[in-house]
C-alpha positions as CSV (number, residue, x, y, z in Angstrom):
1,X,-89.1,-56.3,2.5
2,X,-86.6,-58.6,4.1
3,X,-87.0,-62.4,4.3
4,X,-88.9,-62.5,8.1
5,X,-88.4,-66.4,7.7
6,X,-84.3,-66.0,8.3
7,X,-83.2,-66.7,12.0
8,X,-80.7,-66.5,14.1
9,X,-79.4,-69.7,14.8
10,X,-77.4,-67.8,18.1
11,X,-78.0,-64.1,19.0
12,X,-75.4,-61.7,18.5
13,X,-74.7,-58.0,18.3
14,X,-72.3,-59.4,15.4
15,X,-69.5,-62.1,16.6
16,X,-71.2,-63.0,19.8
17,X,-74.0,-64.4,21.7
18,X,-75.6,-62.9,24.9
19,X,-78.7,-65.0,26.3
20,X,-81.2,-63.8,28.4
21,X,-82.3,-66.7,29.1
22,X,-83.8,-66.2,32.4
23,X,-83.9,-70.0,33.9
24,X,-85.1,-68.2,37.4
25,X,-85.0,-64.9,36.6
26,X,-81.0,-64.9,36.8
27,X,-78.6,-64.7,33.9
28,X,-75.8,-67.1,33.1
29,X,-72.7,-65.0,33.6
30,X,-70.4,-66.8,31.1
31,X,-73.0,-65.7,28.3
32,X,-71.4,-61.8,28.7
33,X,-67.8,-62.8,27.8
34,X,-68.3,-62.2,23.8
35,X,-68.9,-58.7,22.4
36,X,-71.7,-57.6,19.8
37,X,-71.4,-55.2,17.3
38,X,-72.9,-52.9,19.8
39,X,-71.2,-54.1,23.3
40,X,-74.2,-55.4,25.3
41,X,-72.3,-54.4,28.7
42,X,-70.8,-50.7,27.9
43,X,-72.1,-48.3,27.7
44,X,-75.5,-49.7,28.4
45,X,-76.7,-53.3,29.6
46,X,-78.9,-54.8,27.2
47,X,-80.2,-57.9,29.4
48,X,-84.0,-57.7,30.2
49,X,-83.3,-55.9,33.6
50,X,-82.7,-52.8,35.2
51,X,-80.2,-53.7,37.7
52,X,-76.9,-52.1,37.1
53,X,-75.0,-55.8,37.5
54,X,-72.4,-56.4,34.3
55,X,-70.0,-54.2,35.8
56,X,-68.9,-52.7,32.9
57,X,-72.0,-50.3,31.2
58,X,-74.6,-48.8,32.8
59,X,-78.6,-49.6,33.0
60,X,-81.5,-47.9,34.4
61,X,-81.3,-48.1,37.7
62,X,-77.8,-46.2,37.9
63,X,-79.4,-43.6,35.3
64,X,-82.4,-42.5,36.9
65,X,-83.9,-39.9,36.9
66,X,-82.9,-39.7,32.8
67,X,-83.7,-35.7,32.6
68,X,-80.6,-34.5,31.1
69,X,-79.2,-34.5,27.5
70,X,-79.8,-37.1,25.6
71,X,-81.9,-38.6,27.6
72,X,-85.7,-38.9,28.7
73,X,-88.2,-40.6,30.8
74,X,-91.6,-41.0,29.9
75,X,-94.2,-41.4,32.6
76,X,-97.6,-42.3,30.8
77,X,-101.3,-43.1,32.2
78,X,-102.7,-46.3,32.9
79,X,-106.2,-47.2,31.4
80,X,-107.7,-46.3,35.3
81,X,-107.4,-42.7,34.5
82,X,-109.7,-41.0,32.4
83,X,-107.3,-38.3,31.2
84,X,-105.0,-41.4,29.7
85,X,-105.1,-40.6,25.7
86,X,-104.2,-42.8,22.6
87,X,-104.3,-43.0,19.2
88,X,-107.8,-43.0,17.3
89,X,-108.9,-42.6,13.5
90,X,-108.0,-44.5,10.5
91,X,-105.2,-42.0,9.8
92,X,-103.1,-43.0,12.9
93,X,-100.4,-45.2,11.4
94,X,-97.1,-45.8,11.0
95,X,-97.2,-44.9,7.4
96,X,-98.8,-42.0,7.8
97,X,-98.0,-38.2,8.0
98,X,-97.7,-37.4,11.8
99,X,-100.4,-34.4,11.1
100,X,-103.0,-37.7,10.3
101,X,-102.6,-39.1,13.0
102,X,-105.3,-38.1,16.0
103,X,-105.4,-39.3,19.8
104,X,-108.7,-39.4,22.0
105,X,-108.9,-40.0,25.9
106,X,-110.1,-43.1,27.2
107,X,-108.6,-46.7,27.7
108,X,-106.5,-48.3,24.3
109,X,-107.9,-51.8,24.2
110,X,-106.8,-54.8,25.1
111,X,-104.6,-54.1,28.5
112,X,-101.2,-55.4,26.6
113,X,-101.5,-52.3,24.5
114,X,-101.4,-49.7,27.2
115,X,-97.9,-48.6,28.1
116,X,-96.8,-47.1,31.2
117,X,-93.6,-45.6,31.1
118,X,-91.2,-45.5,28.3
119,X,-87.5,-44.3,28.4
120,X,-84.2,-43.5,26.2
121,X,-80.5,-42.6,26.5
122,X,-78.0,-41.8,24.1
123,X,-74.2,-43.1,24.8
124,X,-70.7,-42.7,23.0
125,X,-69.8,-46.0,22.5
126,X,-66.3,-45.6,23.8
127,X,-64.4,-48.0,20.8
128,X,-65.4,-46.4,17.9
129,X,-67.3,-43.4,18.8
130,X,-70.8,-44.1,17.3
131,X,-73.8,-42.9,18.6
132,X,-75.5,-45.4,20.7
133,X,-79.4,-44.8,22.1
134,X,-80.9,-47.4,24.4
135,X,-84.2,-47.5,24.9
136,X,-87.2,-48.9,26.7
137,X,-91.0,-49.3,27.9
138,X,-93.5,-51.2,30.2
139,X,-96.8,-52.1,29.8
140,X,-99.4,-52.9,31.4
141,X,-100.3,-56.0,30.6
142,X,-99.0,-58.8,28.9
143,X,-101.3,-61.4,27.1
144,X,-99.8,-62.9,24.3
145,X,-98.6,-61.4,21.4
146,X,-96.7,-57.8,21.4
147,X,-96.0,-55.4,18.9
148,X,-94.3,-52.5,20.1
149,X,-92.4,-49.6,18.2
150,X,-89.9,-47.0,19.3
151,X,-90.0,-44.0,17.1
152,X,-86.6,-41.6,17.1
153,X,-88.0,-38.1,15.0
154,X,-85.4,-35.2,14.4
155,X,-88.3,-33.0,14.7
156,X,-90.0,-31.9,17.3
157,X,-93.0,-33.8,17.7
158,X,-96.0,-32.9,19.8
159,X,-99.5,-33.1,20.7
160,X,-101.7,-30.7,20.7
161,X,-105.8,-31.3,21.7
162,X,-106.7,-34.3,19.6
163,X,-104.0,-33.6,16.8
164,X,-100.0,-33.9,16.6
165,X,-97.9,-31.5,15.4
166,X,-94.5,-32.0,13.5
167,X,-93.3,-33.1,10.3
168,X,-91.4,-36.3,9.3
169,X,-87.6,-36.2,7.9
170,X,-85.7,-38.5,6.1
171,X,-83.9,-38.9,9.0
172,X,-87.1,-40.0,11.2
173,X,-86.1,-43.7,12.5
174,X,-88.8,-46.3,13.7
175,X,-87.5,-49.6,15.9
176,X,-90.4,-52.1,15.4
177,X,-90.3,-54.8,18.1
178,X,-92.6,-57.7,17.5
179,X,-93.2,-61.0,19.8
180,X,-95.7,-63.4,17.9
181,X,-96.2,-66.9,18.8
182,X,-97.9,-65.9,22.7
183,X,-94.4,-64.2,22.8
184,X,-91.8,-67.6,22.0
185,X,-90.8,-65.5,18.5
186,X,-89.3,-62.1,18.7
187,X,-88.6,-59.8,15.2
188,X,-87.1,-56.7,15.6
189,X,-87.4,-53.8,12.3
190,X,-85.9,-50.8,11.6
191,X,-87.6,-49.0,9.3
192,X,-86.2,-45.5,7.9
193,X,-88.5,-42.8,6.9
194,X,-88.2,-41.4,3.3
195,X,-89.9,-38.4,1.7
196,X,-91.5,-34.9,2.8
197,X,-94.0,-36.3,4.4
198,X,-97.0,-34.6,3.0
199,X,-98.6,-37.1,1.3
200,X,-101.9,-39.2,2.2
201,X,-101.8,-43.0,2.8
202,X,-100.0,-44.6,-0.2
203,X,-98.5,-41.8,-1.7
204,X,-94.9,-42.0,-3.3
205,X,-94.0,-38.8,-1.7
206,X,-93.2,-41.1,1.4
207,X,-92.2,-43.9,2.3
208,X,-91.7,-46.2,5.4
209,X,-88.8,-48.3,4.3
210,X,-87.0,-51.3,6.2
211,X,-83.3,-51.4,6.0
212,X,-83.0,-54.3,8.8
213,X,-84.7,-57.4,9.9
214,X,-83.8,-60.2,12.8
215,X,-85.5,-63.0,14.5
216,X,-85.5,-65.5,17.1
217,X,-86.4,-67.0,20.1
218,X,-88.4,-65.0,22.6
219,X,-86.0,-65.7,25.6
220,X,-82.8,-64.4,23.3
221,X,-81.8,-60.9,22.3
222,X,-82.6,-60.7,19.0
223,X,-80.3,-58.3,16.8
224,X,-80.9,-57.4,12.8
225,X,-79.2,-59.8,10.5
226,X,-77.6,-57.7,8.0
227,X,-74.9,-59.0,5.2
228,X,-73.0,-55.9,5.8
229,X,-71.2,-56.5,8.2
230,X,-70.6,-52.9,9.9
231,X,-74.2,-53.2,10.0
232,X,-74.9,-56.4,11.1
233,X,-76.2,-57.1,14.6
234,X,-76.6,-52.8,15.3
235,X,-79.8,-52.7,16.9
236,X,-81.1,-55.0,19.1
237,X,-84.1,-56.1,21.8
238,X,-85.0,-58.4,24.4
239,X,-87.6,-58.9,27.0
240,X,-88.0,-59.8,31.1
241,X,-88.6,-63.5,31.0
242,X,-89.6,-63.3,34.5
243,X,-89.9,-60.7,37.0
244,X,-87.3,-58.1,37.7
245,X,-87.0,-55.8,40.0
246,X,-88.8,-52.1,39.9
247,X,-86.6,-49.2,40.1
248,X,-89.5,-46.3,38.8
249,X,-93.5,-47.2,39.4
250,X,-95.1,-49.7,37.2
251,X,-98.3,-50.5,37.7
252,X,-99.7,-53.9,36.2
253,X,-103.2,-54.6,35.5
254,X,-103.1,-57.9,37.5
255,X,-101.8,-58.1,41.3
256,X,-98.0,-58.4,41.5
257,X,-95.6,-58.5,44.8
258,X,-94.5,-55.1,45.5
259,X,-91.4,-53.8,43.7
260,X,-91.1,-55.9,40.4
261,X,-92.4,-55.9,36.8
262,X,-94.0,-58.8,35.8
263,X,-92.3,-60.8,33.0
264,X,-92.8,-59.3,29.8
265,X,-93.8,-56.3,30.8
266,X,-90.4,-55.6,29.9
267,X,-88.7,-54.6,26.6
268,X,-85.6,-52.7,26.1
269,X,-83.2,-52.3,23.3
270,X,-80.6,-50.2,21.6
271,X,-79.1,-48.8,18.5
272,X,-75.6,-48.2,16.9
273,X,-77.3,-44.9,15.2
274,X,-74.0,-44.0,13.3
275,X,-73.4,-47.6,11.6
276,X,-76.7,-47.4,10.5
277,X,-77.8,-44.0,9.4
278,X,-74.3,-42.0,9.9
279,X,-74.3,-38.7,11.7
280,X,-78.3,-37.4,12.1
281,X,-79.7,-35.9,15.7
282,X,-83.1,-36.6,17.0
283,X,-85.3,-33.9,19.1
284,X,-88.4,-36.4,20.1
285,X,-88.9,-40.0,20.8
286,X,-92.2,-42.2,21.3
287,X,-93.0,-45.4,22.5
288,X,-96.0,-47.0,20.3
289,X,-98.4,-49.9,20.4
290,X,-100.3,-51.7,17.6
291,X,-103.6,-53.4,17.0
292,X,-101.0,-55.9,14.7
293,X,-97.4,-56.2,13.5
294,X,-97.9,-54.7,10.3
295,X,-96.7,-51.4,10.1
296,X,-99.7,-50.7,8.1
297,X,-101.8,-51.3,11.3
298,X,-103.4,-49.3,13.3
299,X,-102.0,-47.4,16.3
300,X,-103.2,-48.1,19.6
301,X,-101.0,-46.0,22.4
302,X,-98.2,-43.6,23.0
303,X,-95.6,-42.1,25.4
304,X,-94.1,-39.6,23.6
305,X,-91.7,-36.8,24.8
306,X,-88.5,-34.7,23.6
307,X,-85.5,-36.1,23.4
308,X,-83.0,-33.6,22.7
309,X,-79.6,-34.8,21.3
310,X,-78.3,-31.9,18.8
311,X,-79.2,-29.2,21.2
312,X,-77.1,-26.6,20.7
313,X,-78.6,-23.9,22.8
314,X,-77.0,-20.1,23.7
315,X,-77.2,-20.4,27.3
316,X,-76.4,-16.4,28.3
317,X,-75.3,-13.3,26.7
318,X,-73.2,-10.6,28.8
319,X,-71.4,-7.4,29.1
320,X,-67.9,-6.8,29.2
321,X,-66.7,-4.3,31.1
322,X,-63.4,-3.4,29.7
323,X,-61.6,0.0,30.3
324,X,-61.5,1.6,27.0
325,X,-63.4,-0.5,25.1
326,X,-66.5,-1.3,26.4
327,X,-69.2,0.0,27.6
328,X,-67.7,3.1,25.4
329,X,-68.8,6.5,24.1
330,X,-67.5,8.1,21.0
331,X,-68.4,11.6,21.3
332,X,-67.2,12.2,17.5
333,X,-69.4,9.3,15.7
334,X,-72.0,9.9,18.9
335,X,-72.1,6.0,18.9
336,X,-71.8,3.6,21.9
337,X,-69.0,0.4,21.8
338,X,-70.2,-2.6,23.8
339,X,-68.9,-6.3,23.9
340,X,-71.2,-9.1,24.6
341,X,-69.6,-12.6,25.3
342,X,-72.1,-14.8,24.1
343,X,-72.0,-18.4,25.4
344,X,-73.0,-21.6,23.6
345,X,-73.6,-24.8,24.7
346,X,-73.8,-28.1,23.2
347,X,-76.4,-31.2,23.7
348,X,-75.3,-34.9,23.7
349,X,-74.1,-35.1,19.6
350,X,-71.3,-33.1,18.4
351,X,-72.3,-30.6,15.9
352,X,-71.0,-28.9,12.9
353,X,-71.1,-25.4,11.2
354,X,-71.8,-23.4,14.2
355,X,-73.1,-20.4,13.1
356,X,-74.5,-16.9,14.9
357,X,-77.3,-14.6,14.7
358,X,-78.2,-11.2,16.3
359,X,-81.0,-9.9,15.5
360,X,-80.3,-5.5,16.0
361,X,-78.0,-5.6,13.6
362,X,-78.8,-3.4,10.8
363,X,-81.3,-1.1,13.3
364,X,-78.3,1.9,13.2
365,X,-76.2,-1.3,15.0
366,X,-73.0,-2.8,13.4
367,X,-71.7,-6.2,15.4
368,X,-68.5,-8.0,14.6
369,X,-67.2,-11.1,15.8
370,X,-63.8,-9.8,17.9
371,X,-63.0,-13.3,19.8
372,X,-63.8,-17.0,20.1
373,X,-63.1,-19.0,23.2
374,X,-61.7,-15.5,24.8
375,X,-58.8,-15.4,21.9
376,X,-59.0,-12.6,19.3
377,X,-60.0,-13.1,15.7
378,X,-59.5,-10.8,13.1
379,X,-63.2,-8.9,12.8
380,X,-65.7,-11.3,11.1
381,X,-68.9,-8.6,10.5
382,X,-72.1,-10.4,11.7
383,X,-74.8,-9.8,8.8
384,X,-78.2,-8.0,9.2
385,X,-80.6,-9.4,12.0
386,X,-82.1,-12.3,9.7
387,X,-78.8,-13.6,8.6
388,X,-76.2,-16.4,9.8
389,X,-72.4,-16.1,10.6
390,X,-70.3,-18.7,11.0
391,X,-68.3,-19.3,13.9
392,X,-66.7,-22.7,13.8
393,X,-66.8,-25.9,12.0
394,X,-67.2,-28.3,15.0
395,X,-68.4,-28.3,18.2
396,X,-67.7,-31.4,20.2
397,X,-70.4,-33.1,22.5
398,X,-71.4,-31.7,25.7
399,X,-68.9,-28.9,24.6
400,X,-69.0,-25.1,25.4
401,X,-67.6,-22.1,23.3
402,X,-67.8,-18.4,23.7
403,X,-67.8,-15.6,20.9
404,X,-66.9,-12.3,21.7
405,X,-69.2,-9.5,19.7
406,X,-68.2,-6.1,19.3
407,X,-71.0,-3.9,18.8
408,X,-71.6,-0.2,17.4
409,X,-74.8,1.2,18.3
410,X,-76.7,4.3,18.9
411,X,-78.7,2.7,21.3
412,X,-77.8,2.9,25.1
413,X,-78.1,0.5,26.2
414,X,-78.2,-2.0,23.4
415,X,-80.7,-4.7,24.2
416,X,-80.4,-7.5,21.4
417,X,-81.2,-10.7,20.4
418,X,-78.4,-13.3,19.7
419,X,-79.4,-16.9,18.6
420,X,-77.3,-19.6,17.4
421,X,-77.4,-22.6,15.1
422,X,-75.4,-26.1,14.3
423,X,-75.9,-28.8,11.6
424,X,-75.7,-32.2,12.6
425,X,-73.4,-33.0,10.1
426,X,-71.1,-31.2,8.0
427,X,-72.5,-29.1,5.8
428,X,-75.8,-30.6,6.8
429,X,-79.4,-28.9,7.1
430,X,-79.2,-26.4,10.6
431,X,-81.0,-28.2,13.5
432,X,-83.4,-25.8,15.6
433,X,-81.7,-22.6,17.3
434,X,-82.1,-21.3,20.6
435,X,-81.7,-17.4,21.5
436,X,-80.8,-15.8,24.5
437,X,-83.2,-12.6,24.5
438,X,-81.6,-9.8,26.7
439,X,-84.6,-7.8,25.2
440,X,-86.9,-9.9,27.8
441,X,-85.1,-8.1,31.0
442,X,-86.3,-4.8,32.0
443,X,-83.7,-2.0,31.3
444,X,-82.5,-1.8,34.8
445,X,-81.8,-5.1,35.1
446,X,-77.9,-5.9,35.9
447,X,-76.8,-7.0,32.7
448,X,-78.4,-4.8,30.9
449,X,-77.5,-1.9,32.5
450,X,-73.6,-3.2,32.9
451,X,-73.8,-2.3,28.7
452,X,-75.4,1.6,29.6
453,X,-72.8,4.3,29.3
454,X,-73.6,6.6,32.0
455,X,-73.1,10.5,31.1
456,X,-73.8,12.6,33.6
457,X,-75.4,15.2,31.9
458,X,-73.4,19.0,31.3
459,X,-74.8,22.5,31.0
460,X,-72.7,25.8,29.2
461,X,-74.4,28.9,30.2
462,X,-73.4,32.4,28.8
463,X,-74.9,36.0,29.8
464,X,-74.0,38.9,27.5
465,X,-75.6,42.3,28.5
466,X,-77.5,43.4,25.7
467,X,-78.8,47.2,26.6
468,X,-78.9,49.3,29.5
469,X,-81.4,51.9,30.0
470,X,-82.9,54.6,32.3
471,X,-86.1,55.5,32.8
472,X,-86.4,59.0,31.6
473,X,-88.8,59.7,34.1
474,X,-87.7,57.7,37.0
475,X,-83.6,57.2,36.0
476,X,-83.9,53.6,37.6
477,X,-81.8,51.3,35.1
478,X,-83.4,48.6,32.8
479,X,-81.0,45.9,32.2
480,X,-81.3,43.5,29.0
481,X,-79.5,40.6,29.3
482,X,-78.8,37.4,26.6
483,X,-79.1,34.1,28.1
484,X,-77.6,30.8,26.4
485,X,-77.8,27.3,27.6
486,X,-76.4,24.3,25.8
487,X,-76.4,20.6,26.5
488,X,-72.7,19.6,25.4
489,X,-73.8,15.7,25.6
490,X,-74.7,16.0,22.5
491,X,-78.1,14.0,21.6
492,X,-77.5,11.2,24.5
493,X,-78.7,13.0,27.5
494,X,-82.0,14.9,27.7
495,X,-81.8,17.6,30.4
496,X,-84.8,19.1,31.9
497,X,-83.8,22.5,33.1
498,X,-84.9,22.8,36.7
499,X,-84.4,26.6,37.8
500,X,-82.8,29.9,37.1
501,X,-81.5,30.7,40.4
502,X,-82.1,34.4,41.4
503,X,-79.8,37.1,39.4
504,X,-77.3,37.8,42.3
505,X,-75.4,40.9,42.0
506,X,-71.4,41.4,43.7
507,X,-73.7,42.3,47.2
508,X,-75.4,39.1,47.1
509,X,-78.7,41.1,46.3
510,X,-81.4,39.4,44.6
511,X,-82.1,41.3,41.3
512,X,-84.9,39.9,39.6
513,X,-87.4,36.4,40.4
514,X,-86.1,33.0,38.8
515,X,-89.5,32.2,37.8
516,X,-89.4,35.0,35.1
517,X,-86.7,33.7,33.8
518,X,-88.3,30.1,33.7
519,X,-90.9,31.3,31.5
520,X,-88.6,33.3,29.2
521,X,-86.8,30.1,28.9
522,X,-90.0,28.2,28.4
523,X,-91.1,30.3,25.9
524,X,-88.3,30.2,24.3
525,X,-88.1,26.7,23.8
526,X,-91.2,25.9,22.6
527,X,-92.8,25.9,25.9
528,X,-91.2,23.2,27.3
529,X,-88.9,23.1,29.7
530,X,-86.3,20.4,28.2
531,X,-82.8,21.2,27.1
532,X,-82.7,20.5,23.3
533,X,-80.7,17.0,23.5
534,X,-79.3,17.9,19.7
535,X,-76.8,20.1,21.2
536,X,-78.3,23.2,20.2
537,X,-78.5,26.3,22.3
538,X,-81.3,28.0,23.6
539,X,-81.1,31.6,23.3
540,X,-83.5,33.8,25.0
541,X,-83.7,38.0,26.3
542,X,-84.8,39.0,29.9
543,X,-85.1,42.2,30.9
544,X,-85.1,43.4,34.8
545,X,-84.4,46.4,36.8
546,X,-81.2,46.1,38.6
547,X,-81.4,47.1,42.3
548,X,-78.1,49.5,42.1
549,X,-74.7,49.9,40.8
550,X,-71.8,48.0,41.5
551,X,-69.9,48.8,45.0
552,X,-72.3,52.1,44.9
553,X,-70.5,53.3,42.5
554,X,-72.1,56.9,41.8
555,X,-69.6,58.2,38.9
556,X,-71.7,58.0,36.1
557,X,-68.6,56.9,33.6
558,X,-68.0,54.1,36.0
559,X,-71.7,52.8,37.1
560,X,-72.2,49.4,35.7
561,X,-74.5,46.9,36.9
562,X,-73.2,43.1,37.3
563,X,-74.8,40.0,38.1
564,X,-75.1,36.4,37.8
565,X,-77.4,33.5,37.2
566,X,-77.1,29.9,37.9
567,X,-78.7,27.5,35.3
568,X,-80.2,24.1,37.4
569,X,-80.8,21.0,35.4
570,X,-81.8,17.1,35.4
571,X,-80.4,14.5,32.9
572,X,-83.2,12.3,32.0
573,X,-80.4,9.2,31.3
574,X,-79.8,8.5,35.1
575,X,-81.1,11.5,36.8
576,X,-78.3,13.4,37.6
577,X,-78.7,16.9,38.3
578,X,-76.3,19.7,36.6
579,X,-75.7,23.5,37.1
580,X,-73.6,25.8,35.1
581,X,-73.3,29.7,36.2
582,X,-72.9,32.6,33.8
583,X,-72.2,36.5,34.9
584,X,-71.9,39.7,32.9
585,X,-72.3,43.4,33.6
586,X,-73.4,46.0,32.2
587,X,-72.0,49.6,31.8
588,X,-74.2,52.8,32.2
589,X,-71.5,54.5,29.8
590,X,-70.1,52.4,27.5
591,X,-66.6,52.7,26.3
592,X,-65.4,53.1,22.9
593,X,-62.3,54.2,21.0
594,X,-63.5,57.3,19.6
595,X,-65.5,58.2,22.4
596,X,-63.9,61.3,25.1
597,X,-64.1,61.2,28.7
């Protein structure tokens, strides 16, 4: 542990001292003129208040509402409402795996230890690039002492009944803030977790271990003291000395004038993440209260939310319509083409190793990665559905990139799942991915179907006569007639055969009833009444009695009987309807070679 008796003798962010002393409530403007390690007017003021008055950073009241990346506002309950929940058991410490620790509903005693809104915000500090996160809370109450801690987890933390989910990492940060002395003493800690965070209380599989230490007077920001000097003065905190205005609603326990925040109900703060820790990424933050300073004690209550600054996320998947390549059908390999430009967009941090997922790959469907930020790349295969791809090294902050997938597939359309992940350092462990699922969207939904090949389905009909003969005791013909039908779409298009229109000789005459054909067909087919949609034929014999000869022909060398039938169909795809005719005739007298006349 570091040596809590050092002070300050001045407070500084490194070279320079900013007071907050608050003689009325007003700060001295000549005590902004020096620069911390961490500037404490850009990006963010660090100066007990929420005006937005340095002029050259930002503070609370110009951020509000705080609900995009990198950033979050916590609104919590006051001890008035029974719903309001804090931290119970002995296992709820600091120290502690977050799956000990337990919350209840009820009222965290005393008042001081009640907080009402808590708050964060990451910043690029614009002179060196680091990652900067200020942060914030209220309370209800002030009497006295203070211990307060602001907890920065890279996993997503959560509650869930009386139990919290998530796991600790070695990149888990806690800010400890600590006014003693009824508040004329501030400390600030940072602690740094270390371990798996599996172990009970004590255990050396983790460990809550300080790596900075500062003190001084209450009315001063009060930064770590560190002999490194890149690290030196990288987080600090202060406090409202006396009221300040109210930008959000705070209510105190005691009665206040309208629009302010009683003094020391105030603390805020910030970070220079990257001189401390280097490049890591945090997905929750929590506000905390103790029953003492000791990070040993017990945990009194919490505002805890997500705070999302890796959050590389695929924000939309679509399908490219492009003449010739996609959506495309290769009638040889009887496989669909489609490209999907798949968008990806990054949170506050920059990332690294961006890597891709889709999950139908290696279901009869081969991807490849064809182009990245719309310029083609030579093909980079994408792996089977539970493996990554990588498709860049960096991504900057607040960045966006496409990757353009070509896909083989024998599905129509495709519906797939592509995900993405980043590390937040190079070669680092991935942060959480996020998908976008066009499996969720009904089939007839627009992007969806912008990726279906439509094939209107095809029929090929042939009619060859098979006999002709008369009834010896009636001489009317019997003509017996082949029938084929074939679906030339090959197995995409089912085609439900509709009707056999009526066998229609040259006169125009009906010859025999289409539903006797139907059920030849039927039959035929396995009684059903769909078009094989393997591209096979469908053979089948009718036999009818022909209503007369051709023209009235009556020379029995030239009487032949000819007719026609018209094959009616629906394609189940898209519900197009196609027809395909087929005629033949046939001769009372054959001819052959051999045979006289």
């Amino acid at each position: 542990m570091s040596d809590k008796s050092r002070t300050r003798s001045r407070p500084h962010w490194r070279t320079a001292a900013l007071g907050t002393l608050l003689g009325a409530g007003v700060f001295a403007a000549g005590l902004f003129g020096l620069a911390y390690a961490l500037n404490p007017t850009n990006p963010f003021e660090i100066d007990g208040n929420a005006d937005d008055n340095l002029g050259g950073g930002s503070d609370w009241a110009a951020e509000l509402p705080l609900n995009g990346p990198g950033e979050t506002f916590i609104i919590d309950q006051i001890p008035t409402v029974a719903t309001e929940r804090y931290f119970t058991g002995g296992g709820s410490k600091d120290d502690n795996a977050i799956s000990q620790w337990r919350s209840t509903a009820g009222n965290p005693t005393p008042n001081k230890n009640n907080i009402t809104n808590a708050y964060a915000k990451a910043y690029t500090d614009p002179s060196n690039g680091h990652l900067i996160i200020a942060f914030g809370a209220d309370r209800f109450d002030d009497e006295g002492d203070a211990a307060m801690g602001f907890w920065f987890f890279a996993n997503d933390v959560t509650t869930s009944g009386t139990s919290f989910t998530g796991l600790h990492t070695d990149q888990d940060v806690l800010v400890q803030v600590d006014y003693v002395n009824g508040g004329s003493v501030a400390e600030i800690q940072i602690f740094k977790w270390q371990g798996d965070g599996t172990g009970t209380h004590g255990s050396p599989s983790k460990v809550l271990k300080q790596i900075g230490f500062g003190s001084g007077s209450g009315n001063t920001v009060v930064c770590n003291d560190d002999a490194d000097p890149a690290k030196d003065g990288a987080a600090c905190v202060t406090t409202n000395n006396s009221n300040i205005t109210e930008y959000w609603t705070h209510i105190p326990a005691d009665p206040t004038p309208n629009g302010v925040i009683p003094q020391r109900h105030f603390i805020e703060g910030a970070i220079d993440v990257t001189a401390l820790f280097g490049n890591v990424c945090f997905s929750s933050f929590m506000a905390e209260t103790r029953s003492s300073h000791s990070e040993t004690a017990q945990l009194k209550d919490f505002a805890l939310g997500a705070f999302e600054l890796c959050s590389i996320s695929a924000t939309s998947k679509d399908c490219d319509q492009v003449a010739g390549v996609s959506p495309l059908y290769d009638q040889t390999t009887e496989l669909f083409q489609t490209r999907h430009t798949f968008t990806i967009k990054n949170g506050f941090g920059p990332v690294f190793d961006v890597q891709i997922q889709d999950s139908s790959v290696g279901t009869g469907t081969t991807c490849d990665v064809v182009q990245i930020n719309g310029q083609p790349v030579t093909n980079i295969p994408i792996p089977l559905g539970t493996s990554w791809v990588q498709v860049a090294d960096s991504l900057a902050a607040n960045a966006t990139m496409t990757v353009g997938v070509l896909c083989q597939s024998g599905l129509n359309p495709l519906v797939n799942t592509m995900s993405v992940r980043a590390s937040s350092s190079d070669g680092g462990a991935p942060i959480p991915a996020d998908a976008d699922d066009t499996a969720k969207e009904a089939i007839g939904d627009p992007d969806v179907q912008a990726c279906q090949v439509i094939i209107d389905p095809t029929l090929l009909a042939t009619k060859s006569c098979k006999s002709l003969l008369l009834d010896p005791e009636t001489f009317k013909p019997q003509a017996c007639v082949t029938i084929s039908v074939t679906n030339p779409t090959l197995s995409q298009q089912t085609v439900d055969i509709d009707s056999f229109d009526n066998f229609l000789g040259p006169d125009g005459v009906s010859s025999v009833d289409s539903e006797s054909i139907l059920a030849a067909f039927q039959t035929a087919n396995g009684n059903s009444l769909a078009l094989p949609a393997n591209g096979t034929p469908v053979t089948f014999d009718v036999c009818y009695e022909p209503l007369g000869p051709d023209n009235g022909e009556t020379d029995p060398s030239k009487v032949a009987y000819s007719d026609t039938v018209k094959v009616v169909g629906t394609g189940r795809l898209n519900g197009t309807e196609a027809e395909a005719t087929a005629s033949t005739s046939c001769p009372l007298c054959p001819t052959c070679p051999d045979c006289e006349d």
